[in-house]
N, C-alpha and C positions, 0 to 999 in steps of 0.2 A: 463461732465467730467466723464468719467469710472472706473468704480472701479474695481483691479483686480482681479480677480475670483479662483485663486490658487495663496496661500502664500507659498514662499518657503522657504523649510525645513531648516534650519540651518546644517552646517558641523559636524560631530562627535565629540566631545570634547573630551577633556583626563579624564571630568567627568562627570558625568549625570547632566547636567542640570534641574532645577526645572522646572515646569508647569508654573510657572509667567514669568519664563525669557525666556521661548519661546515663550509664549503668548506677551509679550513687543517687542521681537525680531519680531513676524511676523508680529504686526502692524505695526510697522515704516519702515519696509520691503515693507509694502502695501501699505504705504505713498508716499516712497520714490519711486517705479517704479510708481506710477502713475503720478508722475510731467512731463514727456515729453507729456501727454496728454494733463491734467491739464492744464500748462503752455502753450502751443502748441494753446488751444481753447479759451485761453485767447486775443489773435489777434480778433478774431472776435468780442466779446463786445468793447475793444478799438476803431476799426476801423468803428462802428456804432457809437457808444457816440461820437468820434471827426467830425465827418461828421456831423452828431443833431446839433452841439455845434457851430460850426463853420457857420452853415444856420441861426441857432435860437440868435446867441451873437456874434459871432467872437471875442474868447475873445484873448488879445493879447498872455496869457500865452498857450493858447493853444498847440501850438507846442512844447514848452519846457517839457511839461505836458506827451504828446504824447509820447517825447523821453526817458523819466526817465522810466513811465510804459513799452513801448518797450525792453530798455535794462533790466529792471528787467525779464520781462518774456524772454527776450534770456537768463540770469543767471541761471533761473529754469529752461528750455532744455537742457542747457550745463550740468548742476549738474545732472539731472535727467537719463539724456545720460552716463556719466560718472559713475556712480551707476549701472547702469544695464551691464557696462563695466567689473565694479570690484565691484561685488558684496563681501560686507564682509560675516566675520563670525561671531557668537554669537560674541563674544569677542571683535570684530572692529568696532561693532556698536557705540559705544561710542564717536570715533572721527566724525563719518557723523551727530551727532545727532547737534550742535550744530551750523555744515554749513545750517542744514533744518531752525532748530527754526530762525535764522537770514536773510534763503531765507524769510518765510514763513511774518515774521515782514516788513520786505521792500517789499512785494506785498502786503500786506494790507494796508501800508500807501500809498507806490505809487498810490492805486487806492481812498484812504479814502483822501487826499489831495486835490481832485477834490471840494469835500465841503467846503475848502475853497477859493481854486481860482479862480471859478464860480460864487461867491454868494459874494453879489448881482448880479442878470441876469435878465434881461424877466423872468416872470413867468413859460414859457413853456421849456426853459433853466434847469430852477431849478430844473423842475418837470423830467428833462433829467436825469441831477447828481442823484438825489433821487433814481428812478430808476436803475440807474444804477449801483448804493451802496448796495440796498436790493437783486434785482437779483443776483448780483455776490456773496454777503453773504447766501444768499440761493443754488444757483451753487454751489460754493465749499464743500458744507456739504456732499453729494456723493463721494467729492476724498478724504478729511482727514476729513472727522467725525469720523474716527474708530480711530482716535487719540481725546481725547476732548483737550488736553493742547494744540498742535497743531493750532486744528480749533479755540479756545481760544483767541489766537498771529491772528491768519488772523483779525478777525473780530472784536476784538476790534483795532485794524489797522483802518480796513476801515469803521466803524462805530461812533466809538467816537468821531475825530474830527468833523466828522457832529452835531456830539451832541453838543460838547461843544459850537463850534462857533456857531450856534443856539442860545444858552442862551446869550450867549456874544452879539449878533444881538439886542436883545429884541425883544419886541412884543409877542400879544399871540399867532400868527400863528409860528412866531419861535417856542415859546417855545412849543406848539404843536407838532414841525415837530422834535424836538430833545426829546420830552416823545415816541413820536411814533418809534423812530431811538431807545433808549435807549431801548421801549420794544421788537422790533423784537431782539435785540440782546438777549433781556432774552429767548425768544421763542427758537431761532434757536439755544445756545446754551442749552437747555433743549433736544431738539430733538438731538442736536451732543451728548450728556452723554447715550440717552438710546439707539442712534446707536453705540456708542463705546461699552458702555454695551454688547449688542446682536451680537458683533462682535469679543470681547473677549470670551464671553460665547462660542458663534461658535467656536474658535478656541481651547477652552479648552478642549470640550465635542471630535472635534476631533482630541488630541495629546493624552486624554487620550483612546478613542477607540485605535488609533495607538500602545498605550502602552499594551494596551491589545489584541488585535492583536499579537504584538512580543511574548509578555507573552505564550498566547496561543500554537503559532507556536511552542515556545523553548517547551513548554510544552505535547505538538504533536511529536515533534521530540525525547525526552525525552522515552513519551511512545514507543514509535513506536523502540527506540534503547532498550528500558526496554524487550520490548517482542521479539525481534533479538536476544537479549540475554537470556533468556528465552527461546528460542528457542534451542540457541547452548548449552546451558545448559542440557537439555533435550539429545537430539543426544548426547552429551559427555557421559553424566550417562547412559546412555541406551547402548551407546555402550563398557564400561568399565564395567554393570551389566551382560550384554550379552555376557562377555567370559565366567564366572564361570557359566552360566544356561548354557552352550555352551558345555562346557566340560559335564554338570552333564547330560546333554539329551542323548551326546551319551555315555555317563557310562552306565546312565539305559538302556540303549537298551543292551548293552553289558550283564548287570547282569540279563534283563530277557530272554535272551537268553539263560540261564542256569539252571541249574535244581536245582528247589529253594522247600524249604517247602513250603506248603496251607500258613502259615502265614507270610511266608517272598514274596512270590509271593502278597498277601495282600498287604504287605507294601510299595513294590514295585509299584502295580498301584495304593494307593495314592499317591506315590511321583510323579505319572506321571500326577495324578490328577491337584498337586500344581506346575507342572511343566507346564502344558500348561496355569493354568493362570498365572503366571508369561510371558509365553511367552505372550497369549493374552494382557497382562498391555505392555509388549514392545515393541509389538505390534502399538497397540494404540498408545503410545505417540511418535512412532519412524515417524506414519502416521502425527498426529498433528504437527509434528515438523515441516517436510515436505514440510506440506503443507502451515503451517506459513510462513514458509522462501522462500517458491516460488520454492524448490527443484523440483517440480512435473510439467511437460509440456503433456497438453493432447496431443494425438495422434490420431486427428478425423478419421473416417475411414468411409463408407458405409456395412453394415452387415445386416444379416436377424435376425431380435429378437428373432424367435421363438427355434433356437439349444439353446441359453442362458439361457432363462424360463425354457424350458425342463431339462436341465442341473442342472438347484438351483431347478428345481422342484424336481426330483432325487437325490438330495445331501441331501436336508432337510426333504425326506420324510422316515425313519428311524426316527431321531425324532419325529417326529410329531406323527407317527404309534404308538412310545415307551407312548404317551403322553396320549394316544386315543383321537385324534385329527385327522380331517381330511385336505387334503391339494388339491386347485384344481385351475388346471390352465387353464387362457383361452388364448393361447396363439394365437398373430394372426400372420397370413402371409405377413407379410410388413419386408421391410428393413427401418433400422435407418441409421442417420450418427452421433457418437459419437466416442470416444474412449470404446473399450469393455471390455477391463480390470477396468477401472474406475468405468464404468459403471453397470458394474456386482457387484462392490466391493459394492456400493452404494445400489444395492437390495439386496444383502446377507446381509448386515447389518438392511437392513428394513424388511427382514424375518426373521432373527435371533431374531429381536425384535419383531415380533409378535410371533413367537413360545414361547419366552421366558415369555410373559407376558397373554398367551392365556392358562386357563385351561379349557373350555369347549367350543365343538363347531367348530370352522375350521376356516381355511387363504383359501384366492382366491388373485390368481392374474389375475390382468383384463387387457385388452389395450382400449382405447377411441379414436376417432381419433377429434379433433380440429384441423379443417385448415390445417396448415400446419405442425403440431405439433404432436406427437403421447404420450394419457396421461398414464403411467402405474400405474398402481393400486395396493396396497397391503393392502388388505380388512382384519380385525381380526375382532374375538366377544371376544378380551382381556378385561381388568379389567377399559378400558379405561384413556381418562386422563380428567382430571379439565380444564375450561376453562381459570385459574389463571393460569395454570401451562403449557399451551399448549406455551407460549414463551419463557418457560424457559428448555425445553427438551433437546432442542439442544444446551445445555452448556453444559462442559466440567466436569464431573464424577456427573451430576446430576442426578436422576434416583428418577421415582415416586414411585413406591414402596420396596425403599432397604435403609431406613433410619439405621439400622445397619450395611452397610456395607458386605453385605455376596457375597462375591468372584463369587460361585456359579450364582447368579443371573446376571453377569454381571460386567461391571467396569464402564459404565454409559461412555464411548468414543464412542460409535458406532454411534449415531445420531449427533454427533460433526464431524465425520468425514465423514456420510452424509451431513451436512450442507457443511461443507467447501468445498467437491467435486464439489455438485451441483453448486456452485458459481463458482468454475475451469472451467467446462462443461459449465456454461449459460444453465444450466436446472435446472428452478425454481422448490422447492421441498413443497409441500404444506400438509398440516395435517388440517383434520377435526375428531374430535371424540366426542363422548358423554359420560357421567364417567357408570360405570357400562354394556355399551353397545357394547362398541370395537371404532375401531378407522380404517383410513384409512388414508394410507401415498401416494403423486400423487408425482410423477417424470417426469416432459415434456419433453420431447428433439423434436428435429428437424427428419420427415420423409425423407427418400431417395429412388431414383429413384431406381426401382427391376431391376436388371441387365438382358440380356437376357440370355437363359441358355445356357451352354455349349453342345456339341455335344459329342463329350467323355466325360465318366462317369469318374470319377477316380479310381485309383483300391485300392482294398479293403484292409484291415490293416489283415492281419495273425494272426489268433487266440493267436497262440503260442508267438507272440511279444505282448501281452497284459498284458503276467504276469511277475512276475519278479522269476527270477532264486533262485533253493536252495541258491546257494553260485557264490563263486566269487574264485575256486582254482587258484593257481600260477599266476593271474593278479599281477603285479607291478605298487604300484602306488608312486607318489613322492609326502612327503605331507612340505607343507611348512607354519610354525605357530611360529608367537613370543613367544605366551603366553606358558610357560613350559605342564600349567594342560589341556587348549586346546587341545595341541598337542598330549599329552601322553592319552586323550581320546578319539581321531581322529585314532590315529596308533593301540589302543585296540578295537577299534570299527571296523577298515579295517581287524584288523588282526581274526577277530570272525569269518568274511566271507571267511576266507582261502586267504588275501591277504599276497603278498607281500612289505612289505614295506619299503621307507626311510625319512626319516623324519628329518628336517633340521628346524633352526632359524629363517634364513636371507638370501638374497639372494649371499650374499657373502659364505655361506655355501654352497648352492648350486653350486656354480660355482666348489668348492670345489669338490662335491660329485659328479659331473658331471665327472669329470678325471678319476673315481676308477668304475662308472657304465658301463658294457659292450655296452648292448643295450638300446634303447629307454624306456619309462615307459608306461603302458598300459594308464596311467591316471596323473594327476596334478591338487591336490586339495591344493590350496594355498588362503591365509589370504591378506585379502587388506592393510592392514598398516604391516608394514614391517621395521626394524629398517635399518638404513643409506640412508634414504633419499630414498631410491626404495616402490615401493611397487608390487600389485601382478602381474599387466601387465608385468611389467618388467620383473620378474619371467618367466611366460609364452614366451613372445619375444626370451629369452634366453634360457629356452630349446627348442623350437620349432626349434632355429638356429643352437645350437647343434648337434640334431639331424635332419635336415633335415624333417620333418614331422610335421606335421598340429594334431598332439596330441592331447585326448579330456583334457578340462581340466575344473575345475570346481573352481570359484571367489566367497570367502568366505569374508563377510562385515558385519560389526556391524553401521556402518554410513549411513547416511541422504546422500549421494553424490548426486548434482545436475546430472550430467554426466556419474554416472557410466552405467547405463541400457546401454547406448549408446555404450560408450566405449565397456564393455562385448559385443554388437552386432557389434562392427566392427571388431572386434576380433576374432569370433565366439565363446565366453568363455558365461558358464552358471554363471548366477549367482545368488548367496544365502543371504539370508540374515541371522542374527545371532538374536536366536539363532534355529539353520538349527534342524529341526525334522529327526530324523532317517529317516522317513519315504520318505522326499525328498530326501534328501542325497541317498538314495539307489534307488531311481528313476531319476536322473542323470544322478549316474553311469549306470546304468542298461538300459538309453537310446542311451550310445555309446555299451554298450557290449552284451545286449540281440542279437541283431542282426547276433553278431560274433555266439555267440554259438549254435543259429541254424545252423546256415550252417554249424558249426562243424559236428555238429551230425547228420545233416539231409541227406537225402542217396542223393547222388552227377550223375548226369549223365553220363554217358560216351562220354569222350572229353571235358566233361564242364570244367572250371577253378574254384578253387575255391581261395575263398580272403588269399595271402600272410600273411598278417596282420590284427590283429585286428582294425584296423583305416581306413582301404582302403573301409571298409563296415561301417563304421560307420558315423553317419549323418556329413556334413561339418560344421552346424552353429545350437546352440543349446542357446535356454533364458531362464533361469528357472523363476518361478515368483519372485517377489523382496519383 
């Protein structure tokens, strides 16, 4: 007789159910579908005992006997069947229980009444019924032992009578055969208590894993919403902190553009000082947000490493030189496949942090090649780190040696925003170092096939498009800014370089100031959030159609936008992020308009044409970095 091997769960209640009442609920549950078995394999001992019985006695009652058991085990199929038809709920169990206990009582006597209608018999008769009483008290403890009340009603059913009429018999071999009936009963119900036992116990141990399980999950989901939130939280204050450093970066450029005293020029580059790290802090946390919330999609690509390394080799080595520090790179001749922007960002931050922590002695970058894999290396003889301390680096503003806090040194996101890249990329980032020795940070990525080379050279970049212009006279730009102090330091800042300017709210203004503007505007430097529902695309769309012309214009952002990079590149719109360094801002602009003013000035051939407009020479489709 089978025992079922998954109890099923009960329906949701309007309350929570305690731990007993589901444990009682799933036995009787296990009980109860396993009587079509039960009951079903019940035929087979019947249909041997009357065939024994009928060779060895031909008793008359036999048949009668035959038919009672019969119809009892049809009752249990029917029920059994009927149950798995309409399974209850917690709650319904209460009307099935009482159809079981009254099945369960008339199959044990049905089959315990055999001890009296047999006996006296032939010896070998008797020794049938006996048999055939223990067996089936034994059999049954498999399908409802996980009930003991249940198996309880079976078995003194088909037990006791044999006992008693036994005694009532006389003799010692009776009374023998009804002590030995009476002890298997104690036996078999001892073993029914400790399978019930170990059956309940099963079933508790797993409703309350279950419960902790859900627990977990709600508790998982909980975090996992805590830090999504945390995250927009992050992006909102960054980008509501990033108007007012927004406005005050291009003030200061404006005010040191001017002719300041020794001590106001002073004061001026420390505010530039506290200016870039505040930008670097918004930096950071605008990256972590980012990339918490999934904003960032690498862009794998096939590139040559060695323009990159050269590149941070040449950007960082100024510092290093200021440090007396040396810096050397071993740069090799292979192609990667990564994203290069990511990937750059990811070594700048691992050289920023060895410069920053290295006072004697020098950085190397190395390349390894493993298999398929190319290792990059960035070697310091820094101050090292602890081996306590080497797992905790890459959390978020932790930092080995700035237990005060000194701005100067860092803000302890840069290896945070290494780690989380690395995991974007699928290039494992791994740290060995010894304390006082230096340390060594490895980045693996993936090697790529070296392309064949091209046959034309490309041509060469013009000296004079390298630098950027005095000024910017009678250029017109259109600038569009919600924020009042933004605005009013975007138009002092454009107007310092001899622009012309207009300078509008909202895009409803603009449409506005679109009617009273003669001609086209050199440029269009607009803000992504934009009050009524528009923001700065829209902007751009609308003067581009205005005027008829593919306009450069330049997309000013304090947000995390999953989309915008993209958006900007189908657009052909540059875009910035906030809060924008003079210093991009006028590189830019100065990559739609340097071009014009050479040809301005530059001596023109005879018959040549030269460009109409500023825009007809200027690039079609510009990205600044984000």
């Amino acid at each position: 007789m089978p025992v079922p091997t998954a109890a099923r769960v009960p329906p949701p209640d309007s309350r929570e159910p305690s731990l007993d009442e589901l444990v009682e609920f799933e036995v009787f549950d296990m009980v109860a579908r396993g009587l079509p078995e039960g009951f079903g394999s019940g035929f087979v001992p019947l249909a041997v005992s009357a065939v024994l019985l009928q060779l060895l006695a031909s008793p008359p009652q036999l048949v009668r006997w035959v038919m009672a058991v019969a119809t009892v085990l049809g009752f249990g199929l029917l029920l059994g069947f009927l149950y798995r038809r309409h399974p209850p709920a917690l709650d319904g169990v209460a009307g099935w229980r009482p159809c079981l206990y009254v099945l369960v009582a008339a199959s044990g006597l049905s089959w315990g009444v055999a001890g009296w209608l047999f006996v006296p018999a032939p010896w070998p008769a008797e020794m049938v019924v006996l048999a055939l009483l223990l067996s089936l008290a034994a059999a049954v403890l498999a399908n409802i032992g996980a009930s003991l009340p249940i198996y309880a009603v079976f078995i003194a059913g088909a037990l006791l009578p044999t006992a008693v009429y036994r005694v009532l018999l006389g003799g010692a071999m009776n009374l023998g055969l009804s002590i030995g009936a009476l002890m298997m009963m104690l036996v078999l119900t001892v073993f029914a208590s400790r399978l019930a036992a170990a059956t309940r116990r099963s079933l508790r141990i797993g409703h309350e894993n279950r419960r902790l399980a859900r627990a977990l999950e709600q508790r998982t989901r909980e975090a996992e919403q805590a830090n999504l939130d945390k995250s927009r939280f992050i992006a909102a204050a960054s980008h509501d902190l990033r108007q007012p450093v927004h406005a005050l970066g291009l003030l200061l450029d404006v005010l040191q553009g001017q002719s300041l005293s020794l001590q106001a020029q002073e004061t001026a580059t420390r505010m530039a000082h506290v200016l870039d790290s505040l930008d670097s802090l918004f930096a950071g946390l605008l990256d972590i947000s980012r990339l918490d919330s999934g904003a960032i999609e690498p862009r794998r690509t096939d590139f040559a490493l060695r323009p990159l390394l050269l590149a941070l080799t040449d950007e960082f080595n100024p510092e290093v030189l200021a440090k007396g520090l040396s810096l050397r790179c071993r740069a090799s001749d292979v192609w990667i496949r990564s994203d290069p922007l990511l990937l750059e960002r990811i070594l700048r931050n691992l050289l920023a942090n060895a410069v920053r922590y290295t006072l004697r002695g020098g950085i190397v970058i190395a390349c390894r090649r493993r298999a398929a894999l190319l290792r990059i290396e960035v070697w310091d003889s820094g101050i090292g780190i602890a081996d306590a301390q080497q797992g905790t680096v890459f959390n978020e503003f932790y930092q080995v040696a700035n237990r005060q806090r000194d701005p100067e040194q860092g803000l302890g996101l840069g290896l945070a925003i290494v780690r989380r890249l690395g995991a974007l990329l699928g290039c494992p980032i791994e740290l060995r170092s010894r304390l006082g020795r230096g340390s060594v940070f490895r980045v693996s990525v993936p090697l790529a096939t070296v392309p064949e080379p091209l046959s034309d050279a490309a041509p060469a970049v013009d000296d004079a498009q390298a630098t950027l212009p005095p000024g910017w006279p009678e250029r017109r730009v259109l600038v569009v800014e919600d924020d009042a102090h933004a605005r009013d330091a975007l138009v002092s800042w454009l107007a310092s370089w001899g622009c012309q300017v207009v300078a509008c709210a909202s895009a409803a203004a603009v449409r506005v100031a679109l009617e009273t503007i003669p001609a086209a505007p050199d440029a269009l430097v607009t803000d992504w959030r934009l009050p009524g529902g528009e923001d700065g695309l829209d902007v751009v769309r609308l003067v581009r159609q205005r005027f008829r012309a593919a306009l450069p214009a330049i997309l000013i952002t304090g947000d995390a936008l999953d989309d915008a990079r993209r958006l900007a590149r189908e657009h052909g719109v540059v875009l910035l992020h906030k809060p924008v360094r003079p210093a991009a801002l006028r590189a830019a602009l100065g990559a739609h308009w340097l071009p014009v003013r050479v040809a301005e000035t530059a001596a023109v051939p005879a018959g040549s044409a030269t460009p109409s407009s500023p825009r007809e020479s200027a690039p079609r489709r510009q990205e600044g970095a984000s």
